[in-house]
DONU-760221 format. One record per residue: residue number from 1; residue in three letters; x, y, z of N, C-alpha, C in turn. Coordinates in pm, whole numbers, plus 50000, padded with zeros to 5 digits. Layout:
{NUM,"ala",{X,Y,Z},{X,Y,Z},{X,Y,Z}}
...
***
This chain:
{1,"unk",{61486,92495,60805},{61628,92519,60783},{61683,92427,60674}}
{2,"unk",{61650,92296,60634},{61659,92224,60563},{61662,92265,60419}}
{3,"unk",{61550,92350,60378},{61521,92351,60271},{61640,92460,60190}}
{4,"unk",{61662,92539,60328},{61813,92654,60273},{61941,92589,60271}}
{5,"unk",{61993,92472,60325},{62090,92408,60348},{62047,92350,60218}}
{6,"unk",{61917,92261,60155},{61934,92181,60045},{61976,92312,59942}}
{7,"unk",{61961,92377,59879},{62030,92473,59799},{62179,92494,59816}}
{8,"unk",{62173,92591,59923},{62337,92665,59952},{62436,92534,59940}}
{9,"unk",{62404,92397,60020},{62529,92324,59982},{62508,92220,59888}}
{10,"unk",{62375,92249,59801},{62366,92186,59672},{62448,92270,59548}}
{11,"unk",{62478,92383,59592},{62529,92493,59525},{62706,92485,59555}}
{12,"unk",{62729,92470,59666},{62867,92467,59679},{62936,92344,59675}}
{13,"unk",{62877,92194,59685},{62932,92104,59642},{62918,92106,59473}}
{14,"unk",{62807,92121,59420},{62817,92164,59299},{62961,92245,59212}}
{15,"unk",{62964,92356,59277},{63077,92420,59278},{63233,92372,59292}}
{16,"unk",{63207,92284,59412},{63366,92235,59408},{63397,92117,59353}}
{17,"unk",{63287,92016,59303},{63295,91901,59161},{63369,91947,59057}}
{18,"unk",{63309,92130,59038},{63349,92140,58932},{63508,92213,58901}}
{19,"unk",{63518,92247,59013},{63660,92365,59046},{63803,92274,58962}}
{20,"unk",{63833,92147,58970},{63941,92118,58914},{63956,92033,58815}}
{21,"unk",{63858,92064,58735},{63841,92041,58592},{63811,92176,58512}}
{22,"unk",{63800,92292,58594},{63765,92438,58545},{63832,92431,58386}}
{23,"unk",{63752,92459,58263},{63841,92537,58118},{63870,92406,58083}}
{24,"unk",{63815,92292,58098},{63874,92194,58017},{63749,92134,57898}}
{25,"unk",{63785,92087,57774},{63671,92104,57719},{63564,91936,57692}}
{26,"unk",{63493,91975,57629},{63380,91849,57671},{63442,91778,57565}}
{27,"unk",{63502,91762,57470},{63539,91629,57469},{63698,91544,57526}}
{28,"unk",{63738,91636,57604},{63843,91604,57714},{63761,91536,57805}}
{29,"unk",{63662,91539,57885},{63575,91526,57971},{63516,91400,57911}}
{30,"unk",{63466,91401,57798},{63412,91285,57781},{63520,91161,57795}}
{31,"unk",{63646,91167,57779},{63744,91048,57780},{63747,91025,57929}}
{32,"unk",{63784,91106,57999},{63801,91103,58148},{63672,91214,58268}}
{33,"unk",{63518,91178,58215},{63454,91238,58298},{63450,91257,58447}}
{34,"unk",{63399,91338,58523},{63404,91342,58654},{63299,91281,58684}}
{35,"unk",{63314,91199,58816},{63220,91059,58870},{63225,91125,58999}}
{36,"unk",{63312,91175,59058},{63321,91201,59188},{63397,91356,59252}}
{37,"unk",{63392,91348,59388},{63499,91446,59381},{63652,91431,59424}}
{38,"unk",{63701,91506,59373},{63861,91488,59337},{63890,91651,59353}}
{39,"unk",{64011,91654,59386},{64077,91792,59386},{64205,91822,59289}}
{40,"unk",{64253,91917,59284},{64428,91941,59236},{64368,91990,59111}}
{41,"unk",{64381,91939,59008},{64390,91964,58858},{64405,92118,58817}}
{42,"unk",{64295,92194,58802},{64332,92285,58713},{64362,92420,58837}}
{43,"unk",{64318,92433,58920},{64349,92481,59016},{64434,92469,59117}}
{44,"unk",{64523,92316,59143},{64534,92289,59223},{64527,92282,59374}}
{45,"unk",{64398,92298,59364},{64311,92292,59499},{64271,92152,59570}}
{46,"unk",{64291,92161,59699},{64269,92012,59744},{64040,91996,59693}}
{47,"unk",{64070,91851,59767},{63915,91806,59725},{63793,91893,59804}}
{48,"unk",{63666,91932,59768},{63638,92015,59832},{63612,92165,59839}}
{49,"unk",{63717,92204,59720},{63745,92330,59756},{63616,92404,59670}}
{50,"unk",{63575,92489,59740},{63468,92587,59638},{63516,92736,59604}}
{51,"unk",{63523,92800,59493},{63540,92846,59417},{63462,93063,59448}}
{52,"unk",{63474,93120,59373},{63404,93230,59392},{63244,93229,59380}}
{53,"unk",{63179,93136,59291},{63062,93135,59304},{62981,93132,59433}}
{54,"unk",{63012,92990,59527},{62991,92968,59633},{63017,93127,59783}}
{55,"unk",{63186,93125,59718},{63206,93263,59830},{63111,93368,59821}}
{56,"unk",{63094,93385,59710},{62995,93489,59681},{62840,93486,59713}}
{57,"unk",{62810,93361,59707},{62635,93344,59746},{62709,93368,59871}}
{58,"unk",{62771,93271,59971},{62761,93272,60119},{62772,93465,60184}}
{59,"unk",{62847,93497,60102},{62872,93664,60124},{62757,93753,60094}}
{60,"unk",{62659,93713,60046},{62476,93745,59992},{62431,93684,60122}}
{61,"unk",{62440,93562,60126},{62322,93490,60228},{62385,93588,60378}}
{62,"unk",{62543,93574,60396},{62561,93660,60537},{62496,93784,60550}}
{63,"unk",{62525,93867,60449},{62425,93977,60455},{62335,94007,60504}}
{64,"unk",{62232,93905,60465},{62113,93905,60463},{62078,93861,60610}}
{65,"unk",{62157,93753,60690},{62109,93705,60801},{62130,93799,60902}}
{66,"unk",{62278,93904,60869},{62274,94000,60982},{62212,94152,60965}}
{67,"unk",{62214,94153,60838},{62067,94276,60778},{61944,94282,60801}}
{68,"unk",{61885,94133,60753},{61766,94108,60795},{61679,94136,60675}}
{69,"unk",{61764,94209,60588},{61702,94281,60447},{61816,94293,60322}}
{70,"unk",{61786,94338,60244},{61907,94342,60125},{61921,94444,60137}}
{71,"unk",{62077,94491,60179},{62161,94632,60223},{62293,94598,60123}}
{72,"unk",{62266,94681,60023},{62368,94649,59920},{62522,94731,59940}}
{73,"unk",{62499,94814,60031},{62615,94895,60113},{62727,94749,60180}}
{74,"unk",{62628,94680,60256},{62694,94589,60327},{62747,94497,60267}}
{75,"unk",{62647,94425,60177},{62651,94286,60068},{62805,94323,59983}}
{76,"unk",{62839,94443,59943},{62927,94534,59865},{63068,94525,59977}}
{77,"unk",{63007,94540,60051},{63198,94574,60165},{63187,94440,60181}}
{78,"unk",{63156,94334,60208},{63120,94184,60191},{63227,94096,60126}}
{79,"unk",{63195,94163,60002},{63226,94103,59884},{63369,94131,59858}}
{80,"unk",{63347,94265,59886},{63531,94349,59853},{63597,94268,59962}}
{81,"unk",{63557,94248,60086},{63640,94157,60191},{63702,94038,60140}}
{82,"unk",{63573,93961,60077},{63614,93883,60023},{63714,93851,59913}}
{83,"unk",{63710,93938,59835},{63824,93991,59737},{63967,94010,59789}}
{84,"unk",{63975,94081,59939},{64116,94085,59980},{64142,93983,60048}}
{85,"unk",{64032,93872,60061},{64128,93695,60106},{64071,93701,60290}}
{86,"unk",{63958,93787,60295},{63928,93832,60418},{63792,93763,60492}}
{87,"unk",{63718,93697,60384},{63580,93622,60439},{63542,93586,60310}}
{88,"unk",{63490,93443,60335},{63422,93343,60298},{63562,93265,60228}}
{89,"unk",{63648,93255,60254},{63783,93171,60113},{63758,93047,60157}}
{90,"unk",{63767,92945,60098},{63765,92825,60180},{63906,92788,60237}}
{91,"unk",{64007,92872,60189},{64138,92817,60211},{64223,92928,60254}}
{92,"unk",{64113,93068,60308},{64239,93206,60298},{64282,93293,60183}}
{93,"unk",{64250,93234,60071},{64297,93291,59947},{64206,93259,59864}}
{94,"unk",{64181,93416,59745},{64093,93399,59637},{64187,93331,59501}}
{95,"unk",{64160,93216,59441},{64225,93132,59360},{64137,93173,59268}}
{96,"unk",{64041,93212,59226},{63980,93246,59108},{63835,93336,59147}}
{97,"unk",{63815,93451,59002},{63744,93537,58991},{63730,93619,58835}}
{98,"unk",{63595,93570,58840},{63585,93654,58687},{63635,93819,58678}}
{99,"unk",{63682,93843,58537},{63724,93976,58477},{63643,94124,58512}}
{100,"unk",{63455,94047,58476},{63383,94142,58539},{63376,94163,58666}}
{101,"unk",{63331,94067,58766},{63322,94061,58906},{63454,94156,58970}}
{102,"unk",{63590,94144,58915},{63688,94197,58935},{63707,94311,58982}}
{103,"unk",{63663,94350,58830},{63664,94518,58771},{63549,94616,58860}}
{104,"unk",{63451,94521,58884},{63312,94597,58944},{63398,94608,59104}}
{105,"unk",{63424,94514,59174},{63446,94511,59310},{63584,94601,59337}}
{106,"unk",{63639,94670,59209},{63791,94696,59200},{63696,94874,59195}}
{107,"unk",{63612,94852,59156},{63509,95040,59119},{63456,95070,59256}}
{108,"unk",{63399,94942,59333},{63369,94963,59464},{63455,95021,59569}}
{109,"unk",{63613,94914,59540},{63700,94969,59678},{63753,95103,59667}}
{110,"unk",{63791,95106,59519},{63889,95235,59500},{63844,95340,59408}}
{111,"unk",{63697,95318,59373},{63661,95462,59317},{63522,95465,59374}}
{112,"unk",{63453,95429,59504},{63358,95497,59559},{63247,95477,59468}}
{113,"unk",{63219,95405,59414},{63091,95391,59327},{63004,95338,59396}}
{114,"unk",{62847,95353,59399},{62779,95324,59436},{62767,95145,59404}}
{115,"unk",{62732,95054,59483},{62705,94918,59451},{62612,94885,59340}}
{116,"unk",{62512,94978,59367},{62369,94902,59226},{62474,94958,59094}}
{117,"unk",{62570,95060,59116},{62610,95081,58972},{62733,95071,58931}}
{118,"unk",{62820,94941,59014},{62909,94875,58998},{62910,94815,58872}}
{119,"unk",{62854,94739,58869},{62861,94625,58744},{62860,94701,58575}}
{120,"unk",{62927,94619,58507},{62909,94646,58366},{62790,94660,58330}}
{121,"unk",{62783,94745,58263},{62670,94728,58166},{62685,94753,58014}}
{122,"unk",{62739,94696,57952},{62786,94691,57790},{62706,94557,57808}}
{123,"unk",{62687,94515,57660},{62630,94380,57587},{62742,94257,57583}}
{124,"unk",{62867,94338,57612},{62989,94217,57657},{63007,94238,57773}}
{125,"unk",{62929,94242,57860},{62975,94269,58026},{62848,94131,58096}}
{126,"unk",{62822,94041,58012},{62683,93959,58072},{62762,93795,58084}}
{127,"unk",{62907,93797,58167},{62952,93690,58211},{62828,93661,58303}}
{128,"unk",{62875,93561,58387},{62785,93471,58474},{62834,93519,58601}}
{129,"unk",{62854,93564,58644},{62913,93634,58757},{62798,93664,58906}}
{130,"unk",{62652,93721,58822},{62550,93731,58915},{62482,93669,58893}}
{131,"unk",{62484,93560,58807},{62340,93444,58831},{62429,93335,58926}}
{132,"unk",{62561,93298,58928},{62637,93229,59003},{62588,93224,59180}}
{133,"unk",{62579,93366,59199},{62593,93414,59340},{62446,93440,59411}}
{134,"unk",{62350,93452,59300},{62220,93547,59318},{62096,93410,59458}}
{135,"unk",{62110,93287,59458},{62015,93182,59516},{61962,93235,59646}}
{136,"unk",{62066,93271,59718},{62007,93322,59829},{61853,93425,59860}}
{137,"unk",{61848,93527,59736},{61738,93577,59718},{61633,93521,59691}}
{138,"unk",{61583,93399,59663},{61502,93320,59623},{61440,93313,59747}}
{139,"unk",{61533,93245,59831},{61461,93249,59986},{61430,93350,60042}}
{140,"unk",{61476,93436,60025},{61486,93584,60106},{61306,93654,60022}}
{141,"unk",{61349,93625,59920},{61187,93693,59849},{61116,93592,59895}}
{142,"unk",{61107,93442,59864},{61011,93341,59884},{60941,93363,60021}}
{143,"unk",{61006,93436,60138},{60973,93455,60245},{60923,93632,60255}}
{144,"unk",{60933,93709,60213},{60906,93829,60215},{60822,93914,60078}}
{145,"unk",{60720,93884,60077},{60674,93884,59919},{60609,94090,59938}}
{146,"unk",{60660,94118,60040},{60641,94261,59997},{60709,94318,59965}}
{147,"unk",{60866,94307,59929},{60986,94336,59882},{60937,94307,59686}}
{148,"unk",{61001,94408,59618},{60944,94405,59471},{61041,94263,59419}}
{149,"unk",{60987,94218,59367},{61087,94083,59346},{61166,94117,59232}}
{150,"unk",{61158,94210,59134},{61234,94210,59011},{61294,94346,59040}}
{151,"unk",{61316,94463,59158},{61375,94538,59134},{61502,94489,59284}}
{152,"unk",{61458,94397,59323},{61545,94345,59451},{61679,94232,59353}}
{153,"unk",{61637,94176,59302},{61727,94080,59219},{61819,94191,59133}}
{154,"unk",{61742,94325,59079},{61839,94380,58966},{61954,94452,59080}}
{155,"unk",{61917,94488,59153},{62001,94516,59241},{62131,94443,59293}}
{156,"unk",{62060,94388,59319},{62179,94230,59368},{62282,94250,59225}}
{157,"unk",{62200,94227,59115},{62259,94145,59012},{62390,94278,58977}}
{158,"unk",{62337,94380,58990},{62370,94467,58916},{62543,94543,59009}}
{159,"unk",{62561,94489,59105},{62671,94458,59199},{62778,94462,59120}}
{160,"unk",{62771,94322,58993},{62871,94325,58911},{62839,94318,58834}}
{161,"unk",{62726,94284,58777},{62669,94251,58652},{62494,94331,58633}}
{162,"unk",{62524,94453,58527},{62372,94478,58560},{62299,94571,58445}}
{163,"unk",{62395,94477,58336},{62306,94458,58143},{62173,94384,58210}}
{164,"unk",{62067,94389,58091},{61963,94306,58116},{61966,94178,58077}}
{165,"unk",{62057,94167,58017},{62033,94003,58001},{62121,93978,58093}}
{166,"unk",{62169,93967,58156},{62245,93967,58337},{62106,93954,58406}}
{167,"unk",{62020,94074,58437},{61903,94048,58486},{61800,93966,58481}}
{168,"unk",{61783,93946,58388},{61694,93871,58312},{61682,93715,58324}}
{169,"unk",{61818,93676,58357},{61940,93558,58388},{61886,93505,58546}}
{170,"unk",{61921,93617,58611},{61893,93608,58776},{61759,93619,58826}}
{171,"unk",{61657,93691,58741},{61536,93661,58754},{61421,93539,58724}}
{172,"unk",{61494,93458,58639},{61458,93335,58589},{61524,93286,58707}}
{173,"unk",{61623,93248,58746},{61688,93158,58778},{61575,93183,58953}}
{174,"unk",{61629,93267,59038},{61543,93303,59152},{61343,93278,59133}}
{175,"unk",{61335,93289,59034},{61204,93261,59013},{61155,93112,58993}}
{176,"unk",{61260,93014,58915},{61248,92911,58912},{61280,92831,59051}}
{177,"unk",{61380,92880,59077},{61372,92826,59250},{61314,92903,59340}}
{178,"unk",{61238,93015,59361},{61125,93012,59442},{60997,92875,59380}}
{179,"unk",{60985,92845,59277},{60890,92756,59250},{60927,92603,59313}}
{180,"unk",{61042,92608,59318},{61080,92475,59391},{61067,92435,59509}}
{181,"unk",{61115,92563,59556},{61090,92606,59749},{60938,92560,59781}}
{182,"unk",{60893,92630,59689},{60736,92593,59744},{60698,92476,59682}}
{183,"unk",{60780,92353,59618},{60713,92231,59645},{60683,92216,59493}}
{184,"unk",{60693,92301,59404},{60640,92219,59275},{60761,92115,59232}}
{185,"unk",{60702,92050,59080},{60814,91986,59027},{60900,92094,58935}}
{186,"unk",{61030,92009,58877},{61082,92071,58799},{61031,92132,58673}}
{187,"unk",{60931,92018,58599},{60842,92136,58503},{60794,92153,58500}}
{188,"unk",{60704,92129,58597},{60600,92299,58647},{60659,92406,58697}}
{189,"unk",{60792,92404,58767},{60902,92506,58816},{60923,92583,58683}}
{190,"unk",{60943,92459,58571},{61022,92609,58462},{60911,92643,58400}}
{191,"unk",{60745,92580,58378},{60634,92662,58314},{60574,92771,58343}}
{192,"unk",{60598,92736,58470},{60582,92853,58548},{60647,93030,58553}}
{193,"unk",{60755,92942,58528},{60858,93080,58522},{60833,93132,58414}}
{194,"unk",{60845,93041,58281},{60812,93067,58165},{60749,93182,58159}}
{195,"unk",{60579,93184,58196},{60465,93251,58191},{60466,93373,58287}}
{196,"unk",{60570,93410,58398},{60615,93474,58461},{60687,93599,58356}}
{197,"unk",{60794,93538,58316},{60906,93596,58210},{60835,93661,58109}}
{198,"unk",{60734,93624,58055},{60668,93648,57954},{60598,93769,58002}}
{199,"unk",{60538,93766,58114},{60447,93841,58150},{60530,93973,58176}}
{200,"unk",{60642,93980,58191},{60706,94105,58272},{60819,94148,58201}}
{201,"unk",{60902,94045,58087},{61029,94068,58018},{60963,94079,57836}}
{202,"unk",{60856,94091,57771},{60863,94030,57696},{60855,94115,57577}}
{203,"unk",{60847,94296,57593},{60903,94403,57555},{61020,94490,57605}}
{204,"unk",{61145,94384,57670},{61225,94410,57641},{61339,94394,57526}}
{205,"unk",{61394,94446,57458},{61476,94408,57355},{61581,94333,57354}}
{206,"unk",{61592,94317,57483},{61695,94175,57474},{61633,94004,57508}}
{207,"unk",{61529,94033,57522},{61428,93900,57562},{61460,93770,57502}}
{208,"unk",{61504,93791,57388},{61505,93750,57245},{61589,93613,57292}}
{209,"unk",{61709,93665,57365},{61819,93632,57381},{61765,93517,57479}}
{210,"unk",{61675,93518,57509},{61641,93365,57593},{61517,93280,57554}}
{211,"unk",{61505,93306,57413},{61423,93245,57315},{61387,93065,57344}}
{212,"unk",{61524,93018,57303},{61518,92873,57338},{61461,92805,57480}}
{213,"unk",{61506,92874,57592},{61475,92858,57728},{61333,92861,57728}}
{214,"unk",{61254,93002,57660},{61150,93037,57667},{61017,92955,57621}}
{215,"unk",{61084,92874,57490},{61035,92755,57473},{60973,92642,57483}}
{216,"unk",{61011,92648,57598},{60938,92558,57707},{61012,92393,57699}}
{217,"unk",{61087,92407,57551},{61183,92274,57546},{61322,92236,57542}}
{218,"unk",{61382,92342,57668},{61503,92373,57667},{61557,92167,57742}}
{219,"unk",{61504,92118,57768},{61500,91956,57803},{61486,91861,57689}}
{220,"unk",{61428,91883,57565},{61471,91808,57485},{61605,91836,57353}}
{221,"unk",{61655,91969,57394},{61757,91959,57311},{61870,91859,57312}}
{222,"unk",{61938,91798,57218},{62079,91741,57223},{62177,91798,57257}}
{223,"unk",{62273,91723,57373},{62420,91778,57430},{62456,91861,57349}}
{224,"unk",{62469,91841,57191},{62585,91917,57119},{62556,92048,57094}}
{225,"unk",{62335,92061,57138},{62301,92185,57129},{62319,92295,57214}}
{226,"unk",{62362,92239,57379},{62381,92304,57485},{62537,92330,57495}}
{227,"unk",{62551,92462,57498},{62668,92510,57547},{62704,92580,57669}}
{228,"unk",{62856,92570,57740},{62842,92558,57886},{62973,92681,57881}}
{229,"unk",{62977,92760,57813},{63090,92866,57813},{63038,92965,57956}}
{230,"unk",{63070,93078,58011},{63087,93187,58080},{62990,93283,58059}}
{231,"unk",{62930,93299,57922},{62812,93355,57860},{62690,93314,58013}}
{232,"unk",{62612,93431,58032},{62495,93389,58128},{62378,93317,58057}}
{233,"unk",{62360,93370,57901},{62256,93307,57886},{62292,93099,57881}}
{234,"unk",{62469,93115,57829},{62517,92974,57849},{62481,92926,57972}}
{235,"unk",{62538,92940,58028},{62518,92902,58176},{62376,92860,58260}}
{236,"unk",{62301,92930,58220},{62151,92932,58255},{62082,92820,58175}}
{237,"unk",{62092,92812,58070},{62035,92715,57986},{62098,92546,58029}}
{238,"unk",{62231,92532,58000},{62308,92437,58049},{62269,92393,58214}}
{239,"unk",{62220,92479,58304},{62218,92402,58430},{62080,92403,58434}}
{240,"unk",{61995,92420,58346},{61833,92435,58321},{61842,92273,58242}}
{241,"unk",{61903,92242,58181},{61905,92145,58060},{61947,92028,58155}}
{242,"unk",{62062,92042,58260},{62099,91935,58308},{62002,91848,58406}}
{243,"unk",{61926,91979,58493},{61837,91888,58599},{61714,91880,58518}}
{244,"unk",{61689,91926,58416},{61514,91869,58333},{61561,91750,58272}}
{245,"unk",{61712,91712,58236},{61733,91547,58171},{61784,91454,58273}}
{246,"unk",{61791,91469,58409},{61820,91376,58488},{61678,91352,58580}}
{247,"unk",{61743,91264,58699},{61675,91185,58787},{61673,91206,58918}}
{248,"unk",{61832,91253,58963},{61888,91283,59115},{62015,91397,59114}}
{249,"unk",{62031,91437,59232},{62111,91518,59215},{62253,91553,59205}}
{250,"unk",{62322,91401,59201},{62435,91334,59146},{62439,91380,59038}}
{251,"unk",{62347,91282,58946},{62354,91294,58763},{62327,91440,58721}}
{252,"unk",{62274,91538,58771},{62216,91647,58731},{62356,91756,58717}}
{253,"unk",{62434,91740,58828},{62566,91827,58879},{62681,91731,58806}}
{254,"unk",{62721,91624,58773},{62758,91590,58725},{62805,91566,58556}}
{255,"unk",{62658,91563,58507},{62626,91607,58380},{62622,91758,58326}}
{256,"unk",{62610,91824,58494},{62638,91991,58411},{62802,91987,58366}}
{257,"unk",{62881,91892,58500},{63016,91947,58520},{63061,91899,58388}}
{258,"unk",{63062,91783,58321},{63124,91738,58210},{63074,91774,58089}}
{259,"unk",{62965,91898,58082},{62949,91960,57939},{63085,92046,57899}}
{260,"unk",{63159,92039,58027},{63355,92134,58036},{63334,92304,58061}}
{261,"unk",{63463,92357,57995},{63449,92493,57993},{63414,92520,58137}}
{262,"unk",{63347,92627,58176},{63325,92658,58323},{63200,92520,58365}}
{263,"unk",{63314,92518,58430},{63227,92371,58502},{63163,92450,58649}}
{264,"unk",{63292,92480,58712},{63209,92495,58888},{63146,92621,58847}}
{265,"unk",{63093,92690,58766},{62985,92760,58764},{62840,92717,58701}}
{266,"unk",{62857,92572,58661},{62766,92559,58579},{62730,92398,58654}}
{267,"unk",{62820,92413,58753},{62786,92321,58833},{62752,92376,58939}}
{268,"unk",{62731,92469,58981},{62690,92549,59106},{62534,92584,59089}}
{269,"unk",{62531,92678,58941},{62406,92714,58940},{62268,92573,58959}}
{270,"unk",{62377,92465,58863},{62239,92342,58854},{62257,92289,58994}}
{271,"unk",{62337,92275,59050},{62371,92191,59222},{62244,92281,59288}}
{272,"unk",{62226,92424,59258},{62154,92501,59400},{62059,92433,59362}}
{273,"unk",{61944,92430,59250},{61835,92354,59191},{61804,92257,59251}}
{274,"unk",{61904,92161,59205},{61918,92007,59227},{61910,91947,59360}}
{275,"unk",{61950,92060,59440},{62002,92103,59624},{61876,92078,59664}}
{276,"unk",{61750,92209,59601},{61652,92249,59644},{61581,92141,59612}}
{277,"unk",{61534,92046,59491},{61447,91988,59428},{61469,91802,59530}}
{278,"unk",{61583,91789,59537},{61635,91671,59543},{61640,91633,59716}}
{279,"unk",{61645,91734,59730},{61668,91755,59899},{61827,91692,59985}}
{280,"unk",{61849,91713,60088},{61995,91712,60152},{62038,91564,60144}}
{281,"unk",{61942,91526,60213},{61958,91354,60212},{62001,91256,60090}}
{282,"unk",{61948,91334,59995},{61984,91276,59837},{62128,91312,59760}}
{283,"unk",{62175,91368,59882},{62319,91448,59812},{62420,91330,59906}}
{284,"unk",{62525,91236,59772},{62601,91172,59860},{62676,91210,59953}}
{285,"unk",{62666,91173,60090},{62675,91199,60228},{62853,91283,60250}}
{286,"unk",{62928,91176,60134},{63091,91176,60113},{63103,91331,60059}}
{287,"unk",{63055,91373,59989},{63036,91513,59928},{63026,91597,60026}}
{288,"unk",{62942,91606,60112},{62875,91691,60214},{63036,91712,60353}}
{289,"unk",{63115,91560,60348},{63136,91546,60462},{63281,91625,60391}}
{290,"unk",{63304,91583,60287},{63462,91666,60184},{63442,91787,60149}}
{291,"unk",{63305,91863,60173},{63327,91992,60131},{63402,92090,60255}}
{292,"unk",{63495,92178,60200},{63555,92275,60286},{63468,92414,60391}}
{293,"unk",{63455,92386,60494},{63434,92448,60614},{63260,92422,60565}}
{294,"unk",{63224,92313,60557},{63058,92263,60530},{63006,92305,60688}}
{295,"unk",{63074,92298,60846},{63029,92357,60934},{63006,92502,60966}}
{296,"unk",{63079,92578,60886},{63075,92685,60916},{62948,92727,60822}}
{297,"unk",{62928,92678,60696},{62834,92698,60558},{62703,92695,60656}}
{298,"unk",{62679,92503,60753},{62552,92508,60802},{62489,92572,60900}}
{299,"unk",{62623,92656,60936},{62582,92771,61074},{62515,92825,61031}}
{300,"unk",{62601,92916,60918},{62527,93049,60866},{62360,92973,60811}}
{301,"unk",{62358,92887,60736},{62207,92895,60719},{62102,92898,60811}}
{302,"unk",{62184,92809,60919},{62077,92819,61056},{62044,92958,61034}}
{303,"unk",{62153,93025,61112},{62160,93183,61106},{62089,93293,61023}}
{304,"unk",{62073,93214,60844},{61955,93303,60759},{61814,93280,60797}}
{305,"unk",{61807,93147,60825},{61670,93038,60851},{61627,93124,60959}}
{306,"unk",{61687,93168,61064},{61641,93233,61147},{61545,93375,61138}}
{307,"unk",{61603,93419,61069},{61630,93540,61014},{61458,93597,60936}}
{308,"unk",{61472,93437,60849},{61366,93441,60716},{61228,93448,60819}}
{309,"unk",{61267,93338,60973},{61111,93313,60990},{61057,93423,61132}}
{310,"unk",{61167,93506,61132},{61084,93638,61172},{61055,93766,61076}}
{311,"unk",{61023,93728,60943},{60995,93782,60818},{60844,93795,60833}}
***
C-alpha cells in the first residue's frame, strides 16, 4: 500500500506547493522562491489546498478501486461530478481547470459523446491536462500486464486530451513510473523508457516533438533551457529535468515549482515521481499532515491497493 500512497500524495502535495504561486513567472520566483508550503496567493486558497490535477488522478484511482478495471463510462461521470463541485474538491468547489479539460467534460455532460472521444484532438489541443491526472495507471498496468499498456493509457488520456503528443506524454510518463514501482533508479527509469518509446513511437510523426527527452540528456540541460508553460511536452520535460537534477523529494518538487508558470502541474507530475522514487517517509511529515482531506486520499489508496492485489 505504501508504494501507491508514495506517488498519489507525492503527487498531491506536489500539487498544492504549487497551487498559490500558479502563473507567476520564474524570475518572480527566483526573488521570493517557494521553500515551503503556504497558501492564499494566486488562488486564494488556504495551505494545502490541491488543485484539479490531484482531483482528477484521485477521480482515476476511485474508479479503478470500485471497477476493478478501467471503465471509462464511470472514470467520465467521475470526473463530470467532479466538475459540478460534487467529488474529490478539497474545499467543495472547483477553483481551477484547464480550457481543454473543460470543453471535453462540457461534450461529456451535455452532448453525449462518447469518453475515449471527448478530448481534443487538434495540434493546439495538447495542454497538460492528461499527463497531470494519468499516475494511477502505472499501478493499475504495473499490476495487470495483460491489459495492452499503450491502448489503456490512450484511452484514459484521450478523456480530454487525445492528439498524440498528449499520448505520447502519458505513455512516457506511466512507463517511467512503472520503472520506478519496480525498484529501478531514476536513470535507468528514464533509459529504459527511452528504448521503450523508441521501440513503439518512433514512426510516428509527431515523435519528433520529444526529441530532447529522447536524448537521453534531458538532466544536463540548463534552467534557462527548460520551460515549465501548460504545453505537455513542457511539462513532461520540466518534471523529468527536476527529479534527474536533485537528491530528495523536497528539492525535486520544489525546483519544479519555482521554474513558475504552471507550477501545481508541474509540481504534481514531478511530486508523483519523486513520491514513488523517494518513498513516504522522505516527504516532510508537515506537508503530509497540511495537505487537505490527506485521510480521506489514504483511504482510497488502501482501497486501490486492495483492489491491485486481487489482480
Amino acid at each position: 500500500m505504501n508504494k501507491v500512497r508514495n506517488g498519489i500524495l507525492g503527487l498531491c502535495i506536489g500539487d498544492a506547493l504549487g497551487v498559490p504561486v500558479e502563473f507567476l513567472d520564474r524570475n518572480e520566483l527566483r526573488r521570493n522562491p517557494v521553500t515551503d508550503m503556504i497558501g492564499y496567493g494566486t488562488h486564494h486558497q488556504p495551505p494545502g489546498t490541491w488543485s484539479d490535477d490531484a482531483s482528477l488522478t484521485l477521480c482515476l484511482l476511485e474508479s479503478i478501486a470500485e471497477c476493478g478495471s478501467i471503465n471509462l463510462t464511470d472514470l467520465a461521470d467521475k470526473c463530470v461530478d467532479w466538475f459540478r463541485g460534487n467529488r474529490w474538491t478539497p474545499h467543495g468547489m472547483v477553483f481551477d481547470i484547464g480550457i481543454a479539460t473543460r470543453e471535453a467534460l462540457d461534450r461529456i455532460a451535455h452532448d453525449s459523446v462518447k469518453p475515449e472521444m471527448a478530448g481534443g484532438e487538434g495540434e493546439f489541443s495538447n495542454g497538460n491536462g492528461g499527463l497531470m491526472r494519468i499516475l494511477p495507471i502505472a499501478y493499475y498496468l504495473n499490476a495487470n500486464e495483460q491489459v495492452d499498456f499503450i491502448t489503456a493509457i490512450s484511452q484514459v488520456s484521450s478523456l480530454t486530451h487525445r492528439h498524440p503528443i498528449s499520448i505520447m506524454a502519458c505513455v512516457f510518463y506511466v512507463k517511467y513510473a512503472t520503472y520506478l514501482i519496480r525498484g529501478y533508479n531514476l536513470q535507468e527509469s528514464y533509459l529504459e523508457t527511452i528504448t521503450y518509446m523508441n521501440e513503439n513511437f518512433a514512426a510516428n510523426p509527431f515523435f519528433s516533438r520529444y526529441e530532447r527527452l529522447m536524448s537521453g540528456q534531458i538532466g544536463q540541460l540548463d534552467e534557462r533551457d527548460i520551460q515549465s508553460s501548460g504545453y505537455v511536452v513542457h511539462t513532461l520535460e520540466a518534471s523529468l529535468w527536476s527529479v534527474l537534477t536533485t537528491n530528495s523529494y523536497q528539492e525535486a518538487v520544489l525546483k519544479a515549482i519555482n521554474l513558475g508558470e504552471d507550477t501545481d502541474t508541474t509540481g504534481a507530475v514531478a511530486g508523483g515521481l519523486a513520491g514513488i522514487h523517494y518513498g513516504l517517509e522522505k516527504i516532510p511529515q508537515q506537508w503530509i499532515q497540511m495537505l487537505s482531506k490527506v485521510k480521506d486520499i489514504e483511504s482510497l489508496c488502501e482501497r486501490f491497493e486492495a483492489v491491485l492485489r486481487k489482480i
